[in-house]
C-alpha positions in Angstrom: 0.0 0.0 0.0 2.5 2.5 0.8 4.9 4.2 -1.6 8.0 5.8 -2.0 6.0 8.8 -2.4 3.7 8.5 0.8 7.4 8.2 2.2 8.6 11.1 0.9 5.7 13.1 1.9 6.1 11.5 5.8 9.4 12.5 6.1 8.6 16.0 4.9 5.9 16.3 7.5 8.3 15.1 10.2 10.6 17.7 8.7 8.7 20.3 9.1 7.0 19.3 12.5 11.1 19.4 13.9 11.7 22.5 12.5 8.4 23.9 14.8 9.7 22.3 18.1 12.1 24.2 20.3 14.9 22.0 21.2 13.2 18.8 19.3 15.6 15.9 19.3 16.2 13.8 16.2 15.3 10.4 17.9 11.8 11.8 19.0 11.0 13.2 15.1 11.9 9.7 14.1 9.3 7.9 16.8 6.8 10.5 15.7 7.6 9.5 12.2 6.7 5.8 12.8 4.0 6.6 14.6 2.4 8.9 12.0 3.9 5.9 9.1 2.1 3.4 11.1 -0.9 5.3 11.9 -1.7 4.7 8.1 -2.3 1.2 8.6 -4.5 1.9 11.1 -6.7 4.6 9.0 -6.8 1.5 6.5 -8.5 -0.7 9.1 -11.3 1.8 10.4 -12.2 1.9 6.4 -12.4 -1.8 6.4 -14.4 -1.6 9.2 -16.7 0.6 8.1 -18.4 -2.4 6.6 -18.5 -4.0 10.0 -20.1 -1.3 11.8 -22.7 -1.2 8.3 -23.3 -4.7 8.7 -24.5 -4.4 12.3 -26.3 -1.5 12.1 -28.6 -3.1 9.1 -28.8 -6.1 11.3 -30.3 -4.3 14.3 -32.6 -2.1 11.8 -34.2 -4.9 9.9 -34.8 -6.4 13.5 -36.9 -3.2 14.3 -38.5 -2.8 11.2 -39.4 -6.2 11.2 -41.0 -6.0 14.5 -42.9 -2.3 13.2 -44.2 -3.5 10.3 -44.8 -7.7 11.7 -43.7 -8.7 8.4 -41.9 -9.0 5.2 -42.0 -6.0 3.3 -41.0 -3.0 0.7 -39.0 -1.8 3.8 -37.1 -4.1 4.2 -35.7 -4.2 0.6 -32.4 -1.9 1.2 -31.6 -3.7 4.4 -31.8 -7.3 2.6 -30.0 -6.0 -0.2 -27.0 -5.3 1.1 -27.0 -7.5 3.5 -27.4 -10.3 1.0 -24.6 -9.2 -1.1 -21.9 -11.6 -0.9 -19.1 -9.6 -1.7 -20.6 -6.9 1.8 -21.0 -10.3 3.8 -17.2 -11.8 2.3 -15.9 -8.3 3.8 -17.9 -7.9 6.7 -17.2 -11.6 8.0 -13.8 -11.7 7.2 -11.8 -13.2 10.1 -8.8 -11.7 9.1 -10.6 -8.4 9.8 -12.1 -9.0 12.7 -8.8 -10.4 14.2 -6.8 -7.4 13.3 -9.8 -4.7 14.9 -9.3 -7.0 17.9 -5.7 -6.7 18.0 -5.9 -2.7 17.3 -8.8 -2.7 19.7 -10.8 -0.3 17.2 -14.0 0.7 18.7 -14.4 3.9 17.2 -17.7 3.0 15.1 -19.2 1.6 18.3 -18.6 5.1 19.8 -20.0 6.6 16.5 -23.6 5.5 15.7 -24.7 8.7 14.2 -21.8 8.5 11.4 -22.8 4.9 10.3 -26.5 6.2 10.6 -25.4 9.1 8.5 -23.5 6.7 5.9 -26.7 4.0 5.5 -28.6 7.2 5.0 -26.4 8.5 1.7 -26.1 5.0 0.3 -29.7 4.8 0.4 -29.6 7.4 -1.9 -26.7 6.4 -4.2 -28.1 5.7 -7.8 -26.8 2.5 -8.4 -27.9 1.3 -4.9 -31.0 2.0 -5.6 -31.3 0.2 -9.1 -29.9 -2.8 -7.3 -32.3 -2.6 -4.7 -35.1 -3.5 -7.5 -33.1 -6.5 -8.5 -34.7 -9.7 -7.7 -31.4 -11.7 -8.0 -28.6 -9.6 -8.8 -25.8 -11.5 -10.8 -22.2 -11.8 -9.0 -20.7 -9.0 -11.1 -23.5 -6.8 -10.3 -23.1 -7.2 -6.6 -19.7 -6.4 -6.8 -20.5 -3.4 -9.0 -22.7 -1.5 -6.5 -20.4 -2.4 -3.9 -17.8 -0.6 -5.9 -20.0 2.7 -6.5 -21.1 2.5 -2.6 -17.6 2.7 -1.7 -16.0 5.0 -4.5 -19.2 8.0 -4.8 -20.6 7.1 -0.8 -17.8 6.2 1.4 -14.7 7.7 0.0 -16.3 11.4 -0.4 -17.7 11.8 2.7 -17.4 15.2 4.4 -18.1 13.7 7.7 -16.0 10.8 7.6 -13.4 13.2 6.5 -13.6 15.6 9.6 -13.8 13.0 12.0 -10.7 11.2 10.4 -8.7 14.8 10.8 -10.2 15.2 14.1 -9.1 11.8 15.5 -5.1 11.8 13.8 -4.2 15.3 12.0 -2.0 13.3 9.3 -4.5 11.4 8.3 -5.6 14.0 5.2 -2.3 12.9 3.9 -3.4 9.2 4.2 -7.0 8.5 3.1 -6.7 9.4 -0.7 -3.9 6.9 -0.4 -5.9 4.0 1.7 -9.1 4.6 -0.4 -7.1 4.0 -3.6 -6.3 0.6 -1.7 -9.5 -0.2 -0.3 -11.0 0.8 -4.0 -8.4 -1.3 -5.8 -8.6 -4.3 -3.3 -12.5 -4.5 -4.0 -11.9 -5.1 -7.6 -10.0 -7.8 -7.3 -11.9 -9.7 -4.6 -12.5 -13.9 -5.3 -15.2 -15.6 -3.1 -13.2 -18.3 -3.3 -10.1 -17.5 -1.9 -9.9 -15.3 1.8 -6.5 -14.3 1.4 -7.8 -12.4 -2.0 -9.0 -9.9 0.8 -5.4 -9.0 2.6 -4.8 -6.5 5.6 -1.1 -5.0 5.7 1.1 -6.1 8.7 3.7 -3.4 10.5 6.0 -6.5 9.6 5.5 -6.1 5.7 6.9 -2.5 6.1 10.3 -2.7 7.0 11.7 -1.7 4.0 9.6 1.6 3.5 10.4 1.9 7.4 14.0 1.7 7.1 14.1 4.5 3.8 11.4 7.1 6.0 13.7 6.9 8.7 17.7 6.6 7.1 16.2 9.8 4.9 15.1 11.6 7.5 17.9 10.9 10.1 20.1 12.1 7.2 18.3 15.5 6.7 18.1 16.8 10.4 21.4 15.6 11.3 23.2 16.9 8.3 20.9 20.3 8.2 23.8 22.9 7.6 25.7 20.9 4.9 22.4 21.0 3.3 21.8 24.6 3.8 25.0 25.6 2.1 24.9 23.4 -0.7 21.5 25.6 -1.7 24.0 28.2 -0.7 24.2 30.8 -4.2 21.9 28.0 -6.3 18.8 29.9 -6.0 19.7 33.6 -7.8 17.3 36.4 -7.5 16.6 34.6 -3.9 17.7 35.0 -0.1 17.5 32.3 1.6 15.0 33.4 3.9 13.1 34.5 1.0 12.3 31.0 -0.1 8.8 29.6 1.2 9.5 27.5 3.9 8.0 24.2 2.1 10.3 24.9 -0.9 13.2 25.2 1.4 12.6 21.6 3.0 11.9 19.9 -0.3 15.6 21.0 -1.5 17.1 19.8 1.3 15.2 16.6 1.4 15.6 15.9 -2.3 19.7 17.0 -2.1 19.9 14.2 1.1 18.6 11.6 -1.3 20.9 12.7 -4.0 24.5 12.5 -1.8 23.2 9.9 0.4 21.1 6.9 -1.3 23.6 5.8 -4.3 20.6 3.2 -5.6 18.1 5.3 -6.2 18.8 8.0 -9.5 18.7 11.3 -9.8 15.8 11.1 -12.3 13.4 9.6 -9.7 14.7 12.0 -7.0 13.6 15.0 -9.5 10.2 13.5 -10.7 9.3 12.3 -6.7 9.7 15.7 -5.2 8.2 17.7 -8.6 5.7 16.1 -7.6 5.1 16.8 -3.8 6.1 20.4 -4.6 2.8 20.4 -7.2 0.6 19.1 -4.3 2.2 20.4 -1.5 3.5 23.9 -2.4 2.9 27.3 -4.4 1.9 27.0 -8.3 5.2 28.8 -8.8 7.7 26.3 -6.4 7.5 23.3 -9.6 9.3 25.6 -11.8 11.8 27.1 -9.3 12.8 23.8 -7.8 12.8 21.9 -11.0 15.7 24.7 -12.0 17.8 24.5 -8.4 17.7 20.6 -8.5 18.8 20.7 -11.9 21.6 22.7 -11.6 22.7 21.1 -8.2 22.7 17.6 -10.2 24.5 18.7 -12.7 27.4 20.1 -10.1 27.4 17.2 -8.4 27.7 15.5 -11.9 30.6 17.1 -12.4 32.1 16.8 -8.9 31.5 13.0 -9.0 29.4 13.3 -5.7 26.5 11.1 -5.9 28.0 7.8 -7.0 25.1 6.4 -7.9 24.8 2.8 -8.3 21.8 -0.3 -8.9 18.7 0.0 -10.0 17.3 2.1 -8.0 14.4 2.5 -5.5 11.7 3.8 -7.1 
């Protein structure tokens, strides 16, 4: 699920956090690092969940529906229809994900009624739930497909999800667009027929993106001047305290990976951080760091500083 990107990002983030705190010592910013790195995994699992916390609330509904009305009928159809789906009940039941809320004792959509009330609501309302709804026996690939649209125009867009997420762990706006691409992409692939189709990352499957976020990040607080010079005269028409404050860390970030991590090229370095300066910074910062990077490669080129070497990371 995570990439070098979301890695990039992280560090950044931790960057800028130790750059706020007076005093801040490196080995804290690199616990608060894994914490927010890990913290991702955990976003993923309350989105999982969510179907959970659906299935249950349906359940206890139809129950008092049932008991209103004393009998089968046109109430009853939304509940039934999701609740017969069998790609909501493969997700809903899955072991796998009941173990891991267990083990991260998530309780958050017990605690939040009114949001699940609120989600059953809009889903109700979604088009292609509603077309399903008059199905009499909706084909596999049509049970799928309306769990797909739930998810992708219902679930993932939800304002209130989204200010309760923010609320509950401030770097997790950086995460969901990130775990909903997951959760979207691991829904299409699904098979009834195998559980493990439906997989839940591990902390133990990140060691790798672990040991980059924190080796890149280590390197740029601890080696903060160097940095700082080597911008030194590379940004003309610019003082140094002139450049936006986001720009500033992005250089330094992007010149760490450069002298520091021989296997991954300068050509991914450039395109990684162009990119987080598009998302992250002014309209105008693209352009001006796409020319200092440039130039600084190009020294260091010349210098023979980089010694790049392998394939790369990318």
């Amino acid at each position: 699920m995570l990439t070098r990107r979301h890695i990039r990002i992280k560090v950044m983030q931790s960057v800028y956090a130790f750059s706020h705190t007076e005093k801040g010592k490196v080995e804290e910013q690199i616990l608060f690092f894994e914490k927010s790195l890990f913290d991702g995994l955990e976003l993923l699992l309350l989105q999982w969940s969510l179907f959970q916390a659906l299935k249950q609330l349906l359940e206890e509904q139809k129950i008092s529906v049932q008991k209103k009305y004393l009998q089968q009928s046109e109430q009853l159809n939304p509940y039934d229809a999701l609740l017969n789906n069998v790609y909501f009940k493969f997700i809903a039941e899955h072991p796998l994900l009941t173990e891991k809320v267990k083990q991260y004792k998530m309780k958050d959509w017990d605690l939040e009624f009114k949001l699940i009330r609120n989600l059953w609501e809009d889903i109700q309302q979604n088009p292609a739930f509603q077309s399903y709804c008059q199905a009499s026996d909706p084909k596999e690939a049509k049970q799928l497909e309306v769990l797909v649209s739930i998810f992708e125009h219902t679930i993932a867009p939800a304002e209130y999800l989204h200010v309760y997420y923010e609320d509950r762990a401030l770097t997790w706006q950086d995460d969901l667009p990130m775990v909903n691409t997951h959760v979207l992409k691991t829904l299409k692939k699904i098979d009834l027929t195998n559980r493990q189709s439906l997989s839940f990352p591990d902390r133990s499957q990140w060691k790798e993106e672990l040991s980059f976020g924190k080796a890149l990040l280590e390197k740029v607080l601890t080696q903060e001047t160097t940095l700082t010079k080597e911008l030194e005269g590379k940004t003309p028409n610019w003082e140094a305290d002139r450049i936006a404050l986001v720009d500033a860390l992005i250089l330094k970030i992007a010149i760490a990976e450069l002298l520091y991590f021989p296997a991954i090229p300068p050509k991914v370095t450039l395109n990684e951080f162009l990119e987080i300066a598009k998302e992250y910074s002014t309209p105008k910062s693209n352009t001006f760091i796409n020319g200092v990077l440039d130039k600084l490669v190009k020294e260091f080129t010349d210098q023979n500083r980089m010694n790049k070497s392998g394939r790369g990371l990318l």
